[in-house]
MIDOSE-1310 file (N, C-alpha, C; in nm, 2 decimals, decimal comma, always signed):
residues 118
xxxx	+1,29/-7,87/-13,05/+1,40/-7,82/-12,97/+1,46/-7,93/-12,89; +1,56/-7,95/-12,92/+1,62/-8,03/-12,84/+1,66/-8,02/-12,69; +1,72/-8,13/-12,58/+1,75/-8,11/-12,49/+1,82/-8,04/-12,46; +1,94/-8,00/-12,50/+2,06/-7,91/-12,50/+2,01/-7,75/-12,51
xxxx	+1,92/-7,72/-12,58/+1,90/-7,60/-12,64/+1,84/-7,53/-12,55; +1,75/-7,65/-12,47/+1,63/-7,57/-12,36/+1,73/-7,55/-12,27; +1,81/-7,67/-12,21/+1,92/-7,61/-12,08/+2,01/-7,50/-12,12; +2,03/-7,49/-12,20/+2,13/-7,34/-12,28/+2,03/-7,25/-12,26
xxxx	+1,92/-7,26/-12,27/+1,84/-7,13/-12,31/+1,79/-7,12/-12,12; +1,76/-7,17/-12,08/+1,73/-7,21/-11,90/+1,85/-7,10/-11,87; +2,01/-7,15/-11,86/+2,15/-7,12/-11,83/+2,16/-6,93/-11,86; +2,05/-6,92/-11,98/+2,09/-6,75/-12,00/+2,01/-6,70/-11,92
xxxx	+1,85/-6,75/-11,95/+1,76/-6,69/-11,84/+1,78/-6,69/-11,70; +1,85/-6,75/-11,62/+1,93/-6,78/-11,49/+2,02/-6,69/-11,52; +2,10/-6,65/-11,60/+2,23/-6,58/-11,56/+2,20/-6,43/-11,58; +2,10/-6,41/-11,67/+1,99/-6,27/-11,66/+1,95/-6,22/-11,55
xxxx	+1,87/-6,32/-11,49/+1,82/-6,32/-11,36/+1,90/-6,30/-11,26; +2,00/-6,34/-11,27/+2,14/-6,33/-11,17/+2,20/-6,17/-11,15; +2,24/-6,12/-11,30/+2,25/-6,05/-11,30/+2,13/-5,92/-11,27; +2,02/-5,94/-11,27/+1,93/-5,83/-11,24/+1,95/-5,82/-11,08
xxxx	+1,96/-5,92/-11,02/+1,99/-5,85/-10,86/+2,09/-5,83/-10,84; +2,21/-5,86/-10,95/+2,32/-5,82/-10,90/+2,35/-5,67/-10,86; +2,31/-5,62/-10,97/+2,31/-5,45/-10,96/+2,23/-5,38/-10,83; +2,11/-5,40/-10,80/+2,08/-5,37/-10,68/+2,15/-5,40/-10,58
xxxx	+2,19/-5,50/-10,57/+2,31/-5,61/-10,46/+2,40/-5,48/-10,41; +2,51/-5,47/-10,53/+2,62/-5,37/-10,54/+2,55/-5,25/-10,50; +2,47/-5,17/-10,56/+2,46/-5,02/-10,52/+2,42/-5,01/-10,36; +2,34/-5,08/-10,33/+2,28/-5,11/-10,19/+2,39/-5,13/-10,08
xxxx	+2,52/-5,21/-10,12/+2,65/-5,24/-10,03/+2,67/-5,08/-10,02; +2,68/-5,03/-10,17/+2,78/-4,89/-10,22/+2,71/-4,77/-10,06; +2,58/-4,79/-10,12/+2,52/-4,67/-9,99/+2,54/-4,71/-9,87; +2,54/-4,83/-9,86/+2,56/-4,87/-9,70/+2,70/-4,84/-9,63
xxxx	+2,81/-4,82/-9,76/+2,94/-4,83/-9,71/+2,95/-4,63/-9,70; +2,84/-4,59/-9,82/+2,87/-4,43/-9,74/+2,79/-4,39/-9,64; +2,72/-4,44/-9,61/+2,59/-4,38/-9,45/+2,73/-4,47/-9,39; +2,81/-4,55/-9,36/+2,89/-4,60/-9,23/+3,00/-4,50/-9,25
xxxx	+3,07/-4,44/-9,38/+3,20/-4,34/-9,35/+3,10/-4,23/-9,33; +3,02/-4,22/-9,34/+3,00/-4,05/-9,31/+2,88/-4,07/-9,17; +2,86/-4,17/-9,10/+2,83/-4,16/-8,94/+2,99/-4,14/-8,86; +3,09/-4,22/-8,96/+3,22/-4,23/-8,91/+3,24/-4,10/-8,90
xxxx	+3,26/-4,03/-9,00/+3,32/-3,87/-8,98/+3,28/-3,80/-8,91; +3,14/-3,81/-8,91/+3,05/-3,73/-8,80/+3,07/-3,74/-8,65; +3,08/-3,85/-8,64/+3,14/-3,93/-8,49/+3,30/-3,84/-8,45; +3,35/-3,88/-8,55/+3,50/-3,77/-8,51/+3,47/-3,62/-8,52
xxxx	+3,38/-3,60/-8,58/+3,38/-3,44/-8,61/+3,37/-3,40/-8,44; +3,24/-3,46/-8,38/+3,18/-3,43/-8,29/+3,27/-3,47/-8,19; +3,31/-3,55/-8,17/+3,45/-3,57/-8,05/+3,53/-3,48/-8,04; +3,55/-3,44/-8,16/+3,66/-3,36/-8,18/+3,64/-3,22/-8,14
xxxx	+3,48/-3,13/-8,14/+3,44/-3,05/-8,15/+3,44/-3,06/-7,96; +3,38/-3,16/-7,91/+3,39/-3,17/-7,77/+3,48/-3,15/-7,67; +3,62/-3,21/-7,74/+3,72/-3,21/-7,68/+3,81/-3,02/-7,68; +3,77/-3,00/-7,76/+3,83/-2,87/-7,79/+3,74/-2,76/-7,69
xxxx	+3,62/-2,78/-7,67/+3,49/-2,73/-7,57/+3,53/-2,75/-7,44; +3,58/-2,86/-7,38/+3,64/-2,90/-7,29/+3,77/-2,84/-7,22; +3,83/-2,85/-7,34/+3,98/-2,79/-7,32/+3,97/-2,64/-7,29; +3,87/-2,56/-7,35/+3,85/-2,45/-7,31/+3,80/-2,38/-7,19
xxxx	+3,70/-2,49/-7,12/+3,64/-2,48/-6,97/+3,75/-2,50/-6,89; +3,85/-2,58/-6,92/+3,95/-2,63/-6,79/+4,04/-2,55/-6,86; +4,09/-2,46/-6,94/+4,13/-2,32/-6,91/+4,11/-2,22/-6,83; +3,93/-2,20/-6,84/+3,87/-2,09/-6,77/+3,84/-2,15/-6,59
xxxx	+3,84/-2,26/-6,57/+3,85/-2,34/-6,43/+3,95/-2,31/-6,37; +4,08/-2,34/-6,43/+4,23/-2,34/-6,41/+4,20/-2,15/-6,36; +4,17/-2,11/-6,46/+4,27/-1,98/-6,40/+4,19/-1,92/-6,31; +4,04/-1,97/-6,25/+3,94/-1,88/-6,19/+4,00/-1,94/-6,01
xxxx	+4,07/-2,12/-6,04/+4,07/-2,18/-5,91/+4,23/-2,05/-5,88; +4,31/-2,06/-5,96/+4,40/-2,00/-5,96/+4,40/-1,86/-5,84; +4,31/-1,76/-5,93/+4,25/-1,64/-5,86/+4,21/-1,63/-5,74; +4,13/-1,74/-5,74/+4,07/-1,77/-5,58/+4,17/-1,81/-5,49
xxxx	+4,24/-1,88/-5,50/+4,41/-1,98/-5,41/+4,44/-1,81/-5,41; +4,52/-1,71/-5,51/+4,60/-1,57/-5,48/+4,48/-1,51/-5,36; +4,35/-1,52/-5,38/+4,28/-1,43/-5,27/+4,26/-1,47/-5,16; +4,27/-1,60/-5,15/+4,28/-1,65/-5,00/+4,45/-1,65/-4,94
xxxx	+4,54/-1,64/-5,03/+4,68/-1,60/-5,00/+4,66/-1,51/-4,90; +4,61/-1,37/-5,02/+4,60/-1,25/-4,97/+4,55/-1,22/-4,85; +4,46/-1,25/-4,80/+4,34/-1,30/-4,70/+4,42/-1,30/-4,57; +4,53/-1,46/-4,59/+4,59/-1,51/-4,49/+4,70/-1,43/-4,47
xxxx	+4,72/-1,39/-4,59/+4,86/-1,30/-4,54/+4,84/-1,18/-4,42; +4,72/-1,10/-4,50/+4,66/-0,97/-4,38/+4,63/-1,05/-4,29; +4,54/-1,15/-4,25/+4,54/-1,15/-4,13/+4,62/-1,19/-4,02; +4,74/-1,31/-4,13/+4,86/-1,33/-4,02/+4,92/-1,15/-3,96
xxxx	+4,94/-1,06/-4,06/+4,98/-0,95/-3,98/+4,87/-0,88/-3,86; +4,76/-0,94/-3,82/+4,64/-0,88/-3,74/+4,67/-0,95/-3,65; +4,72/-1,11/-3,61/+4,71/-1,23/-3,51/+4,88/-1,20/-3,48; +4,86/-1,20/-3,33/+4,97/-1,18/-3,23/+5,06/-1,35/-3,21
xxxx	+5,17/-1,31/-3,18/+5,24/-1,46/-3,14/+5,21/-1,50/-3,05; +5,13/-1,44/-2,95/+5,07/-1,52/-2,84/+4,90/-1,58/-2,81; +4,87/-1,51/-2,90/+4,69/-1,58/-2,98/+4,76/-1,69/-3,08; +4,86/-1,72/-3,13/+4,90/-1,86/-3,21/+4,93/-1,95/-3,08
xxxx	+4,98/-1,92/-2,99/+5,06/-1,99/-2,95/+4,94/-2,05/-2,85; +4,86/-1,94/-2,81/+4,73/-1,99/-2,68/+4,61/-2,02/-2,79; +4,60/-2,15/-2,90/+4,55/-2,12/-2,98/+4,46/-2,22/-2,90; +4,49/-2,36/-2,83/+4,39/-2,46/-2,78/+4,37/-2,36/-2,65
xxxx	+4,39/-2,26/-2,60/+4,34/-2,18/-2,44/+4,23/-2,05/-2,46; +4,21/-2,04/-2,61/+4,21/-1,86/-2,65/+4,04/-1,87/-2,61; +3,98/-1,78/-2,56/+3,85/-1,78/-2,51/+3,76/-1,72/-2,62; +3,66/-1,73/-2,56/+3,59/-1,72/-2,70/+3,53/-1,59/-2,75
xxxx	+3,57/-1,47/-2,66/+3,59/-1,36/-2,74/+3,67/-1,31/-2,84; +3,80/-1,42/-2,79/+3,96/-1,44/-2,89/+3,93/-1,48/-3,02; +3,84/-1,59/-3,00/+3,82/-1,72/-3,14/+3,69/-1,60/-3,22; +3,61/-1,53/-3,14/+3,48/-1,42/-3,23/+3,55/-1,32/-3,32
xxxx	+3,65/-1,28/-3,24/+3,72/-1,20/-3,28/+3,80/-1,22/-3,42; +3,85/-1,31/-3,37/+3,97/-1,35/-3,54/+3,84/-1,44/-3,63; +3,71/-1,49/-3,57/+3,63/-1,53/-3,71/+3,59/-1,39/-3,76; +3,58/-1,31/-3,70/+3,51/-1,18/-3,76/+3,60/-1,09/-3,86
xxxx	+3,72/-1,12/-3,81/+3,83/-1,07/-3,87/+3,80/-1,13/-4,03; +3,84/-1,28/-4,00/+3,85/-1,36/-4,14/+3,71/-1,31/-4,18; +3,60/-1,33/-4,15/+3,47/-1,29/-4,26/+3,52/-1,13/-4,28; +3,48/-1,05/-4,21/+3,54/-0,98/-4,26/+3,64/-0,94/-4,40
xxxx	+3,72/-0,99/-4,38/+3,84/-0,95/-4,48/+3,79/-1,05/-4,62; +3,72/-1,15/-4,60/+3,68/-1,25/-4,73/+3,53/-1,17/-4,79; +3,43/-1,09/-4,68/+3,39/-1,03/-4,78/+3,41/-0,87/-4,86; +3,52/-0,84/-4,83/+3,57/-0,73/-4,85/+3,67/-0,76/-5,01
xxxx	+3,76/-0,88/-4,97/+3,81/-0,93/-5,12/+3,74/-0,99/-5,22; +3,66/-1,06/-5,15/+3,58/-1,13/-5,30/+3,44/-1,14/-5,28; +3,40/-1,09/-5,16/+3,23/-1,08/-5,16/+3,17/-1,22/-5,13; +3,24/-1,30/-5,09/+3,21/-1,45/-5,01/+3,13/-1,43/-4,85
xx	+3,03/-1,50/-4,86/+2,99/-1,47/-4,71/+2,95/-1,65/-4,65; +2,91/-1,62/-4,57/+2,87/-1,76/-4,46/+2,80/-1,84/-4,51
């Protein structure tokens, strides 16, 4: 066998061998590149699923703080009709049967609307 023949024959066995890990090489990228798009999707699914969960609490927040601002309206409204213009006006003089009186009013009237106490 001549010199030529052995490095020819060497050159296929090498290029055999080349090729045998090539194929592992490639499928091994292949799975790797689908476990990264499909953590990718999952990642957005789940953001996506969060943000929609979110949006729905600060709906139900929105309209509860809402409720509550209309019942303390309510609240203030009755009791501005209960307080005289001269208990506003003697508001730093008013003694303190004056000041028991209109806190009793206010609790009063807040547990009567929304069952809020001290």
């Amino acid at each position: 066998m001549k010199v030529w023949q052995r490095k020819r024959r060497r050159d296929v066995g090498e290029k055999a061998y080349a090729r045998l890990y090539l194929l592992p090489t490639i499928l091994a990228g292949a799975a790797a590149a689908l476990l990264i798009y499909e953590l990718r999707s999952s990642y957005r699914q789940e953001i996506s699923s969060v943000k929609m969960r979110n949006s729905g609490f600060a709906v139900v927040v929105a309209s509860r703080l809402a409720g509550a601002l209309r019942e303390i309206d309510f609240i203030l409204r009755d009791v501005h009709d209960h307080v005289t213009d001269e208990q506003l006006a003697a508001r730093g003089d008013a003694t303190s049967a004056e000041t028991a009186a209109l806190n009793e009013l206010l609790s009063r009237k807040s547990k009567r609307t929304h069952g809020w106490t001290d």
